[in-house]
N, C-alpha and C positions, 0 to 999 in steps of 0.2 A: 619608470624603471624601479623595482624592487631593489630594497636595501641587502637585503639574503633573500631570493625567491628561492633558491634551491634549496634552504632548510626547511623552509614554513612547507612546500611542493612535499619534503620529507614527512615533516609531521602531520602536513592535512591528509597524507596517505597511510599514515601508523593505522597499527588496530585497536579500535575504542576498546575501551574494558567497562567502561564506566558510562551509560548514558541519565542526564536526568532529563526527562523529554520534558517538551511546552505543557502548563499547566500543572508540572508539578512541584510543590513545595515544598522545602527538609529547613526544618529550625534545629539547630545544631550544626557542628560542627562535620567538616568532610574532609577523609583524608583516604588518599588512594595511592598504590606504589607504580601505578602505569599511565595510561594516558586517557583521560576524560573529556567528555564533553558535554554541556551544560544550555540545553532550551530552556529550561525553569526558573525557579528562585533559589537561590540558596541565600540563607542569614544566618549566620556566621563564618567563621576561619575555613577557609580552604586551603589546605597541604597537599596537592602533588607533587610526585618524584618526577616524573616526567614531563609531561604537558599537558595542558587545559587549552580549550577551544572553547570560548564563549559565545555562544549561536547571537543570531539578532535580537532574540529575543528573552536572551537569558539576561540574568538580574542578579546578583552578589552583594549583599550589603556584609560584610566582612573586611578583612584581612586576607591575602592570597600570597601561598607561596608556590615558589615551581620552579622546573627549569626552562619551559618554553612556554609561552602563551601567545594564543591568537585574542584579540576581543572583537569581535563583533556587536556584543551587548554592553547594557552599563556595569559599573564597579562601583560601589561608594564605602572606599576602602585602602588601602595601602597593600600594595603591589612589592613584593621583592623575588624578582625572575631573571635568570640570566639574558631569556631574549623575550621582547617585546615588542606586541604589534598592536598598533591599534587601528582595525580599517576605518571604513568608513560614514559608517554607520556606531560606531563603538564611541561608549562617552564614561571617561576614566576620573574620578574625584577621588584627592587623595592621595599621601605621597608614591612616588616610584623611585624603587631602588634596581636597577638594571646595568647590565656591561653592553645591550647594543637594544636601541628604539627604533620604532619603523612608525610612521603615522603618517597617514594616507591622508588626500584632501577629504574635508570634512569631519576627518575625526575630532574629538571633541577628549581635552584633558585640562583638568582646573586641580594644582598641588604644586608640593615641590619635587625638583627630583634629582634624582642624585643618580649619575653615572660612574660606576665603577670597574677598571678594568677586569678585574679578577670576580666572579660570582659566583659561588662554588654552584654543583646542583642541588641544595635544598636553596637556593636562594639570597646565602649568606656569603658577605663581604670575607676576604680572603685577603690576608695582609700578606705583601712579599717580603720574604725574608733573605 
C-alpha cells in the first residue's frame, strides 16, 4: 500500500513541460517553473518548482530541489523536496531533506536525512513561529 498514492497518481498525471529523453546529456545547471521529466543525464543543480520524475534510466549527479519528486533512476546528490519517493528501481546517494519519504522494496538510499515537518515548495525548511 502507497504512503500518498493519490498525490504521486496527481503528479504522474501533471503535464510535462520539460522532457530530457534517454541518451541525452546537459552539463550544467537546470531549472524549470513546472513539472519535468528526466531519461538522461543531467550534471549539475536541478531546481524545479513543481516536480520532477526521474525515468529508470535517468542519472543526476547534482544537487536537486523541488516540491515533489518521483526517482526511478539514480541521484548522486543531495535532495531537499517536500515529497519523496523512491521506487524500486531508484538508488538515492546523498543527503535528503524531506517533510514525507515513500521507498518501495528495493529501493536503494545511502546518506543522511533529515525529515522536516514544514518544507516550503522550493524545498526549503520553514521554521514555525
Amino acid at each position: 500500500m502507497a504512503f500518498f498514492p493519490k498525490k504521486n497518481r496527481d503528479m504522474l498525471d501533471q503535464q510535462i513541460s520539460t522532457l530530457i529523453s534517454e541518451g541525452c546529456i546537459v552539463d550544467g545547471n537546470l531549472k524549470a517553473s513546472a513539472f519535468v521529466r528526466i531519461e538522461g543525464q543531467v550534471t549539475g543543480d536541478v531546481t524545479i518548482e513543481e516536480g520532477l520524475i526521474l525515468g529508470e534510466k535517468g542519472v543526476i549527479i547534482g544537487n536537486i530541489t523541488t516540491k515533489e519528486m518521483i526517482a526511478y533512476g539514480s541521484v548522486n546528490g543531495n535532495i531537499n523536496a517536500h515529497s519523496l519517493e523512491i521506487k524500486s528501481t531508484g538508488k538515492i546517494t546523498g543527503e535528503i531533506k524531506t517533510s514525507t519519504l515513500q521507498v518501495e522494496s528495493g529501493g536503494y538510499y545511502k546518506g543522511n536525512l533529515s525529515m522536516a515537518q514544514n518544507i516550503n515548495s522550493n524545498g526549503k525548511s520553514e521554521s514555525a513561529t
